[in-house]
N, C-alpha and C positions, 0 to 999 in steps of 0.2 A: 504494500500500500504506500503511493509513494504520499509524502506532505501533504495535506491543502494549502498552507500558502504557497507551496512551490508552485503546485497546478494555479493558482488564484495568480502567482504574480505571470505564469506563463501566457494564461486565456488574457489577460490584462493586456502585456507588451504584443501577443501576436494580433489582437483585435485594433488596437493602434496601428501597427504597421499595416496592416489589412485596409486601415480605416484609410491611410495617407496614400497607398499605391493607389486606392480607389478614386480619389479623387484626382490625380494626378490625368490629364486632359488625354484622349486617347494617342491623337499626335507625335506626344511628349515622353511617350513611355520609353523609348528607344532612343531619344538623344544623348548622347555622352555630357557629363557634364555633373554627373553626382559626384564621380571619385575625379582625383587628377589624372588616374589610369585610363579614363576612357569610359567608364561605364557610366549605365544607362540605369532605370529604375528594372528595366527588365536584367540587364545584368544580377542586381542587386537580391531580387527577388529570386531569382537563380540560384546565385548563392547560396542566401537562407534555408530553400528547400533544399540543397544537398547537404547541408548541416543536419535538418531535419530528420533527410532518408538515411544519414549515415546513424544519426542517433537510433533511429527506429530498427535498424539493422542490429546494432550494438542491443537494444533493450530485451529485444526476441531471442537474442545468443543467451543473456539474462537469465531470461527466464526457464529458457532448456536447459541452462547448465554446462553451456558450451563457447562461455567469453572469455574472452582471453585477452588481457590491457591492452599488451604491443601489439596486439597481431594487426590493427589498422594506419596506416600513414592517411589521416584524414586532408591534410593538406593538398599529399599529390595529388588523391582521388578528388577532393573539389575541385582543383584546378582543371583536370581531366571532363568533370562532370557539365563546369562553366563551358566552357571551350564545345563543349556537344549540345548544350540548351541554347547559346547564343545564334545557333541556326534555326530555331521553332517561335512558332509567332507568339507575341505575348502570352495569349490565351492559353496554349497549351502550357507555359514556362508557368502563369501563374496554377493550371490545375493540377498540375505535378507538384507543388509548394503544399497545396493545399491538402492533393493525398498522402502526401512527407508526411505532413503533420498529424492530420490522421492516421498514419498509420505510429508515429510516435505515440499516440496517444493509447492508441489499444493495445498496442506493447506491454506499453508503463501500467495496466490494469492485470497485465497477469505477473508481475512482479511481485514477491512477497515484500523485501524490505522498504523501508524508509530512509535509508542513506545508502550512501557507498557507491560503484557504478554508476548502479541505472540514475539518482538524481546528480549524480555530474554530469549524467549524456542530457537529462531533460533540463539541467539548467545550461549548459553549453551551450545547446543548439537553440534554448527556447530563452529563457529572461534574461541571460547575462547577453548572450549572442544581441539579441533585440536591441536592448541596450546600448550597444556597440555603435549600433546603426541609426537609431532614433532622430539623435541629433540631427547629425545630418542630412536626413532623408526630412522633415521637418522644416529644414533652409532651405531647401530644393524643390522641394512642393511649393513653398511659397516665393523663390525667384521664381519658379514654371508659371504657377498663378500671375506673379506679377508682369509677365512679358505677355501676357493676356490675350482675349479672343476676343477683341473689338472694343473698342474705347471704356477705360477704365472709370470707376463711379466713385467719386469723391470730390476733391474742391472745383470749383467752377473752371471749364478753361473757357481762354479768349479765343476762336477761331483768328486765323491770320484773313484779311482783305475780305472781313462780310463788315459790311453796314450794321450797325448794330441800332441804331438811332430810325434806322428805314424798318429795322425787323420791328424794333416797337411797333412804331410809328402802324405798321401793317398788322400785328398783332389786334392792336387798340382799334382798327378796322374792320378785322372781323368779330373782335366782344362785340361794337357797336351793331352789328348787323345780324349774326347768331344767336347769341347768349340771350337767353330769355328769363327773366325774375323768376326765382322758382317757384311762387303761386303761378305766374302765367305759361309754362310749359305744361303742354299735354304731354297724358300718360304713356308710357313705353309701349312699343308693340312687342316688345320681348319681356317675359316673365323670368330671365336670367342666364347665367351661362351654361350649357348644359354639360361642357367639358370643352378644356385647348387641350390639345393632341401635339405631342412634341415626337421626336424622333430618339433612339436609345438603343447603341450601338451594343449593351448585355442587359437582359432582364433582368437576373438575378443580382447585378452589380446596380440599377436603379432603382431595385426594390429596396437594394442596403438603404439606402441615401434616402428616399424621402420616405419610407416606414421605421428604415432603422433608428435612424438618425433625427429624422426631421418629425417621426410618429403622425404622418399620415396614412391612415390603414390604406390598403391594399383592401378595392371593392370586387374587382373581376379581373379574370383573363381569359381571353378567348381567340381564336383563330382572325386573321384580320379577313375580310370578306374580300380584300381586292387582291392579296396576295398568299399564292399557298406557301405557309410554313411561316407565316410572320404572326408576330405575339400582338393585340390590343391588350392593353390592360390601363386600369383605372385607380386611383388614389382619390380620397374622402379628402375636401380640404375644408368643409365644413359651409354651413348656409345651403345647402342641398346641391353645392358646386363638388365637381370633378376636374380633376390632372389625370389626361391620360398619355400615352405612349402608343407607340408602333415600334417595334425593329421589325428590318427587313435582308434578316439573311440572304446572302449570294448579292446583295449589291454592294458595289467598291463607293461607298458613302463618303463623302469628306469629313473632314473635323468643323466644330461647330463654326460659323463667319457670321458677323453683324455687317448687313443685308439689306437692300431695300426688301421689304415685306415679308420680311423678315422678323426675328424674336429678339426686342431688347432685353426684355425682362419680366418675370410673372413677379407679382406684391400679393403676399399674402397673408393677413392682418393674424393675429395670435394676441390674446390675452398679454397682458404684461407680466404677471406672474408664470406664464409658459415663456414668454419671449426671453426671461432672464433663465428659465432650467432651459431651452434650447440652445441660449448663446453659451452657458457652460459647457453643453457637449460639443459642440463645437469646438472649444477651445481644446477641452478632453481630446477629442479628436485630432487636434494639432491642425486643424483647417484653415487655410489663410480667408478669408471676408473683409471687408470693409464696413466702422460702422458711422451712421451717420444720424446728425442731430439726436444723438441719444433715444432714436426709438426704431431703427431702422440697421439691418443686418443684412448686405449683399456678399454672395458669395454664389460657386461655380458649382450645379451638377456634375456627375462625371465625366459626362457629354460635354460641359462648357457650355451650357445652357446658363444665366446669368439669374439667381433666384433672391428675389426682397422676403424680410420677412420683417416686417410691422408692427407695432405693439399700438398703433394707434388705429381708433376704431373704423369700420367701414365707413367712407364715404369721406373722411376726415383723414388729412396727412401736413404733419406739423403744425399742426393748428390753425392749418384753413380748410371750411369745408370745398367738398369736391363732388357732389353729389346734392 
């Protein structure tokens, strides 16, 4: 039986780093630039899972009674293991991380002890390993964030050679001609949004993000009706509104761009007592965001999809109404 807090501080560090590859933009995942060696977050993750597989190997010897300290050069064998994952596309690099780990885990369950070997292999490969890596993987997520997918949300900038006195000026043109006193506008012909439909390049990686993380349930999923093999699926964001999603396997998608008609960004209002336990995980999560006038939290789906999250009520934002 090995620890709980060993396990406790392992599920901790691997759900972090799990947390931070995720968000790291799809793009992004393969550029060099995390080590001064050259590697990439898919490097990195590479790594870790041959850490993993070599623990999980070691923990099974364990248990049969057939370990033997010396008999591994874990060095070589990673370097050898790197060097063969660096040809496989992300996806595959990260789902082999993740049966590493799982299979570290169901090892460590038929282990009788509590110290000795087997928690040097599960702290090795799992909390102190992490550890290692944290930091920097941490900095890098948020340079990646900050070299960004379409103009960044924070203090005002000046565009270069626009009239700024004419945009008024025209602004103040069409309030005067549109904008109607809110007793004299008639009632909407729409009874609300019924769901925006974005695009998501892994299901299960978008379900982490805005159920895991962001605790919008997960309402449906279903076969998309235009495309065979593509995922529909939907998220509760409250007020009888829906987020939903499409992936669409076998197409060569790009990474997210701000676009004419295109998606600057969804705002989606939360309680301020949720807005403050949301903006801790966050943080927990090591997530780069920006936040703004103290009610307002932008930050990047996995996709680079640009997400607000609000603490001030519908209709109202910074203290003017909008509705």
């Amino acid at each position: 039986m090995i620890d709980p807090d060993l396990r406790k501080a392992e599920d901790e560090g691997w759900h972090e780093l799990h947390g931070l590859v995720n968000s790291v933009p799809p793009g992004a995942v393969e550029r060099p630039g995390y080590f001064e060696e050259g590697w990439s977050v898919k490097d990195l993750l590479a790594h870790i899972g041959a850490w993993l597989a070599q623990a999980g190997v070691a923990l099974e010897q364990i248990g049969s009674g057939t370990y033997r300290a010396d008999d591994t050069d874990v060095d070589a064998l990673n370097g050898r293991y790197l060097e063969t994952l660096r040809a496989l596309p992300f996806d595959v690099v990260r789902a082999q991380a993740d049966a590493a780990r799982s299979r570290m885990l169901i090892a460590s369950a038929a282990v009788g002890e509590t110290d000795g070997p087997a928690a040097f292999w599960i702290r090795k490969a799992g909390p102190d390993h992490y550890a290692e890596h944290l930091p920097r993987l941490r900095e890098w997520v948020q340079e990646l964030t900050a070299q960004g997918h379409g103009t960044a949300v924070g203090p005002a900038l000046v565009p270069d050679d626009v009239d700024l006195a004419a945009v008024d000026a025209r602004r103040a043109e069409l309030v005067a001609r549109y904008l109607q006193p809110s007793g004299r506008r008639p009632p909407s012909s729409a009874r609300g949004v019924h769901h925006v439909a974005l695009i998501s390049s892994d299901v299960e990686r978008t379900i982490g993000f805005y159920q895991g993380l962001l605790e919008f349930p997960l309402t449906e999923i279903f076969e998309n009706r235009d495309y065979k093999g593509s995922n529909h699926f939907f998220f509760d964001i409250g007020h009888g509104n829906l987020l939903a999603f499409f992936d669409f396997p076998g197409l060569d998608l790009g990474p997210y761009a701000e676009v004419l008609g295109g998606l600057h960004h969804i705002a989606i209002s939360v309680e301020p007592p949720r807005w403050a336990q949301l903006k801790a995980k966050i943080d927990a999560a090591g997530l780069a965001y920006h936040e703004a006038s103290g009610s307002s939290i932008y930050l990047a789906d996995p996709d680079g999809a640009r997400v607000e999250l609000i603490s001030d009520p519908l209709k109202s934002m910074y203290g003017h109404e909008v509705g």
